[in-house]
C-alpha positions as CSV (number, residue, x, y, z in Angstrom):
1,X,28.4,-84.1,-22.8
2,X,30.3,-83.0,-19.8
3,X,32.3,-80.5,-22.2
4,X,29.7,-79.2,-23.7
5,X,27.4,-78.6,-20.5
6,X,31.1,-76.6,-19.5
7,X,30.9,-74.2,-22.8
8,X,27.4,-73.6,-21.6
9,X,27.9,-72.8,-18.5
10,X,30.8,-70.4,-19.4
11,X,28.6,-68.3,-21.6
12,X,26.2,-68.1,-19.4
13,X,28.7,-67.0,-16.9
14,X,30.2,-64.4,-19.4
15,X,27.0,-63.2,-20.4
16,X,26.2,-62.3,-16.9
17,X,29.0,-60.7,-16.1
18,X,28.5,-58.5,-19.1
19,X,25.1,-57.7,-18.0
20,X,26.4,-57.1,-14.7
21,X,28.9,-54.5,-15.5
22,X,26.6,-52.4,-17.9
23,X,23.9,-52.4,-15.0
24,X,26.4,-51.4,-12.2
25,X,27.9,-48.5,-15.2
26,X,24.0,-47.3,-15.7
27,X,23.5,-47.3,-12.1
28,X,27.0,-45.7,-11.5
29,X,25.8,-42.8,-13.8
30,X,22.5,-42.7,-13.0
31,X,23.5,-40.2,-9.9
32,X,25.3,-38.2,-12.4
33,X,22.6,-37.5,-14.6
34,X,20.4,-36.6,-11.5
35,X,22.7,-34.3,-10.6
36,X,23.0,-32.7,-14.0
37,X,19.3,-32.6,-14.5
38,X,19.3,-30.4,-11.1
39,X,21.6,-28.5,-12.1
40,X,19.7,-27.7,-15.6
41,X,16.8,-27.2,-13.6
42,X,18.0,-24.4,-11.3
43,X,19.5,-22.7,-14.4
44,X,16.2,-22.4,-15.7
45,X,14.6,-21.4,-12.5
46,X,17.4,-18.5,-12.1
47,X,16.7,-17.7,-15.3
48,X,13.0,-17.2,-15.0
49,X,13.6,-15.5,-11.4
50,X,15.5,-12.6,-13.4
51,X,12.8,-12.5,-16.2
52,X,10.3,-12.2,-13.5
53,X,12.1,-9.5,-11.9
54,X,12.9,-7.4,-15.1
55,X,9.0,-7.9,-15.8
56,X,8.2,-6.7,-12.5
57,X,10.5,-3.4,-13.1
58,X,9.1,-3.1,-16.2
59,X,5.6,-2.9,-14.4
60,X,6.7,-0.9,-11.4
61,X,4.8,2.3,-11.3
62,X,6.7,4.7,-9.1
63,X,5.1,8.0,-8.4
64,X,8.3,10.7,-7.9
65,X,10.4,7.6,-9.0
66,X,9.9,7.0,-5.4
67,X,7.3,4.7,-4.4
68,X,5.4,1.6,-6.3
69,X,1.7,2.4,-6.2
70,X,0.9,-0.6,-8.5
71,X,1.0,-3.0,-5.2
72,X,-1.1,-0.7,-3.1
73,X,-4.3,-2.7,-1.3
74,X,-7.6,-1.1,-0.6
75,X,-9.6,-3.4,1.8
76,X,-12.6,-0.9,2.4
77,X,-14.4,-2.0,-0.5
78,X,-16.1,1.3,-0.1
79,X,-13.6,3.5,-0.8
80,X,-12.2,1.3,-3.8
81,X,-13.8,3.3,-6.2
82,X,-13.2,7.1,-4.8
83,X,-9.5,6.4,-3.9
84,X,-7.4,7.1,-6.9
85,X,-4.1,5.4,-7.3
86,X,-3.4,6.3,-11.4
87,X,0.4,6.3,-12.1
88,X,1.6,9.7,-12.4
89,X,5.7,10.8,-12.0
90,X,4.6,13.7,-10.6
91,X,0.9,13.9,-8.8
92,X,0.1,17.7,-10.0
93,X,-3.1,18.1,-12.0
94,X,-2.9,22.1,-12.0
95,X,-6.8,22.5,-10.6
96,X,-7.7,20.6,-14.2
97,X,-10.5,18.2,-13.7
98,X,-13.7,19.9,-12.3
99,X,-16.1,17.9,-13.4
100,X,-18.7,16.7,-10.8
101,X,-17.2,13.7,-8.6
102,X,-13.9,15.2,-10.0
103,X,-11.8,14.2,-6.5
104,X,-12.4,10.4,-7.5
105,X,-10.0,11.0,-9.8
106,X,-7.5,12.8,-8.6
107,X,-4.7,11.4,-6.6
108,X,-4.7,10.4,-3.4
109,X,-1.2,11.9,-2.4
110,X,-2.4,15.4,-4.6
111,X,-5.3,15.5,-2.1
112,X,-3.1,15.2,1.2
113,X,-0.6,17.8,0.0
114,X,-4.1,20.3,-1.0
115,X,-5.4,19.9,2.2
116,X,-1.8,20.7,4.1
117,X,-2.6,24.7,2.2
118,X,-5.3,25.0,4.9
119,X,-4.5,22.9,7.8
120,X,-5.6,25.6,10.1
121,X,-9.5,25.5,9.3
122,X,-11.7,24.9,11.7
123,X,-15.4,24.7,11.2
124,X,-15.7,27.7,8.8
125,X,-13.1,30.2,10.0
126,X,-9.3,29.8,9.3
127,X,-7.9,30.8,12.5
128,X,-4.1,29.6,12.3
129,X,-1.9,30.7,9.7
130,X,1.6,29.5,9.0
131,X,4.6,30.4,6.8
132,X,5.1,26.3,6.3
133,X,1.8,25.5,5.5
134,X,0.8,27.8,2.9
135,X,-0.8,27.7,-1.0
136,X,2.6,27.0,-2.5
137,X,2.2,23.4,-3.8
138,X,5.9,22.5,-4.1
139,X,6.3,23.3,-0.7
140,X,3.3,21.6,1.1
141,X,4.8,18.2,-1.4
142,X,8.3,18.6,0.0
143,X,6.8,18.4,3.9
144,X,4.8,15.5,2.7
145,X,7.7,13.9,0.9
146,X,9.9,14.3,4.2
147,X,6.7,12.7,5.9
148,X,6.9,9.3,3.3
149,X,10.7,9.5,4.1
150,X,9.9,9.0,7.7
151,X,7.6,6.5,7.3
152,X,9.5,4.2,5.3
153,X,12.7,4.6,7.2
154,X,10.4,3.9,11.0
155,X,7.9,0.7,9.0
156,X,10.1,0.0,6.3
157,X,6.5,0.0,4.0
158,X,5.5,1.7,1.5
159,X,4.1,5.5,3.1
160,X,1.3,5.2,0.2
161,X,0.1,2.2,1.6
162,X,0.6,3.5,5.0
163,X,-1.6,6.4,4.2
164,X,-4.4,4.6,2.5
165,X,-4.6,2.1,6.0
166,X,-4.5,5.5,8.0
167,X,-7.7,6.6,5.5
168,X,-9.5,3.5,6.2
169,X,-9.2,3.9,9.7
170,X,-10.1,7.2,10.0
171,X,-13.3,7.3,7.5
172,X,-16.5,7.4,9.8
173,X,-19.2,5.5,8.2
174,X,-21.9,7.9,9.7
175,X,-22.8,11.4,10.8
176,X,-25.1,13.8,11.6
177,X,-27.3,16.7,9.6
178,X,-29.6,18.9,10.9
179,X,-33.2,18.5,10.1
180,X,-35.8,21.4,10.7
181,X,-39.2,20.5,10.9
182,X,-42.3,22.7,12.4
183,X,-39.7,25.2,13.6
184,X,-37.9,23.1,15.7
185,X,-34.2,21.7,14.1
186,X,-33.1,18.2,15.6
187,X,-29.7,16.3,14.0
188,X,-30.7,13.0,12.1
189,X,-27.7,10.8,11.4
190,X,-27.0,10.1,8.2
191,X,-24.5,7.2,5.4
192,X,-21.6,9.3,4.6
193,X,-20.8,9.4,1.4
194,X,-17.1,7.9,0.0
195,X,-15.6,11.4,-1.3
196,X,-16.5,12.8,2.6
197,X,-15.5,10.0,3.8
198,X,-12.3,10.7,2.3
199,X,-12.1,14.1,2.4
200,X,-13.0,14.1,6.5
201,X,-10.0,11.8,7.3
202,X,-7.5,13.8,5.3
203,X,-8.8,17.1,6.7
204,X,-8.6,15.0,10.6
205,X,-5.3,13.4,10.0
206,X,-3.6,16.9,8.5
207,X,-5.1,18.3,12.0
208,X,-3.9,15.9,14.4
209,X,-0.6,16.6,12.8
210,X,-0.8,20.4,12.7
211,X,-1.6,20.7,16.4
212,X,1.2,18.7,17.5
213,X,3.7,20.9,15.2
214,X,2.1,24.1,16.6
215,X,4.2,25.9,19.3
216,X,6.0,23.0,19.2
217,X,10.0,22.0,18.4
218,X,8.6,18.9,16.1
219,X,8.1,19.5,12.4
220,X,5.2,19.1,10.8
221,X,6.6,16.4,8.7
222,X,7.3,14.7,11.9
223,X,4.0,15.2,12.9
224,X,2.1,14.4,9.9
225,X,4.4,10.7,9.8
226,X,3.5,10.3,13.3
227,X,0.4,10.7,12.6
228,X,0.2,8.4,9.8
229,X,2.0,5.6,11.3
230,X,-0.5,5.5,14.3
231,X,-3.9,5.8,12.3
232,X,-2.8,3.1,10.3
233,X,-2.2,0.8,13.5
234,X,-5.6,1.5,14.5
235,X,-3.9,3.7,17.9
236,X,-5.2,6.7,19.7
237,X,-5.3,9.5,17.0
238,X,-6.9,12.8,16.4
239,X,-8.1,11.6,13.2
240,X,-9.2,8.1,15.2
241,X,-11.3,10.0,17.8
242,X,-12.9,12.0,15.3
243,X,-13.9,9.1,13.4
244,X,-15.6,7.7,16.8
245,X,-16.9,11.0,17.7
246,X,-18.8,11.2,14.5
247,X,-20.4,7.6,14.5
248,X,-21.3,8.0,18.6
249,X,-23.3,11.1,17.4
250,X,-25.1,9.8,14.7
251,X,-25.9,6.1,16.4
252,X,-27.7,8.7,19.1
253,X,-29.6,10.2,16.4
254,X,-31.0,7.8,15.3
């Protein structure tokens, strides 16, 4: 009995060793295969990082091959509609589209380099007149190209979104009209529609940077960036205290 009991107890001995070593071999290997799995892992993740990007480049839309306009934000959600941001190479419709409403869809950097042609206006009469600030389209797009340089080399954004912050900032919500009534004319204030909206802070912010160019050493590519740049922040701007002026005189019109 004693003999047998032995042969038992071997096997049992043997077979636990056995079992032993395969569990101490698949938990030897068991760090390996973690570490192989990561290593798959971040593969595919590096993988799907570069299709992501060459997706993205695919949808890049760079107006001048320049600057992305397909990431610009518009938080005024009333100027959403009116401010147009379509993907062109070059922004140059050629006086094409003159149908009524026809500035909600023209581009938003066309209408800034329009409005440099006649930065001197005020009220109705044109009383300054420039030799870098005329009707020549190519050249009022280079001074607002220098401008963008500027902008992105001071930020490091994107001048298009620079300039559509500046807009917001700069659109007065109200103003004032004159009313006439028994012979007597009195100013009622007045909602101010998007396209004025826009068109007043362009015409403001091309101002404020054409009177700090005049009889001055700065360009007015300086100027206009510098002008940008601190209507965007919200700062002390000509194009800021126009925008308060406006709403002051129509809230006391009321």
């Amino acid at each position: 009995m004693s003999s047998i009991v032995k042969e038992i107890v071997d096997e049992i001995e043997e077979s636990a060793e056995e079992v032993i070593e395969k569990v101490d071999e698949a938990v030897g290997n068991i760090p390996k295969k973690i570490e192989e799995a990561a290593e798959e892992i971040e593969e595919i993740l590096e993988e799907q990082e570069k299709d992501e990007k060459k997706i993205e480049k695919k949808n890049e839309k760079k107006i001048f091959d320049l600057y992305n306009i397909s990431e610009i934000k518009i938080a005024d959600p009333g100027l959403k509609n009116v401010i147009n941001l379509d993907y062109k190479l070059v922004v140059k419709s050629r006086g094409r589209i003159r149908e009524t409403h026809g500035k909600a869809h023209v581009n938003i950097v066309e209408r800034l380099v329009n409005i440099i042609s006649v930065p001197g206006h005020r009220g109705k009469k044109h009383k300054i007149i420039t030799k870098w600030a005329t009707g020549k389209y190519n050249k009022n797009l280079r001074v607002v190209l220098e401008a963008f340089k500027i902008i992105s080399e001071k930020t490091g954004k994107n001048p298009v979104q620079v300039l559509v912050a500046a807009i917001e900032n700069s659109a007065p919500r109200d103003e004032i009209t004159m009313i006439q009534y028994g012979g007597a004319r009195y100013p009622q204030a007045v909602d101010c529609a998007p396209l004025r909206r826009i068109s007043l802070a362009l015409r403001n912010i091309v101002h404020g940077a054409y009177d700090k160019s005049f009889r001055s050493k700065k360009s007015l590519a300086n100027a206009l960036a510098e002008e940008m740049i601190v209507t965007a922040e919200g700062g002390n701007s000509l194009a800021t205290t126009k925008k308060t002026e406006l709403e002051k005189q129509a809230d006391a019109a009321r």
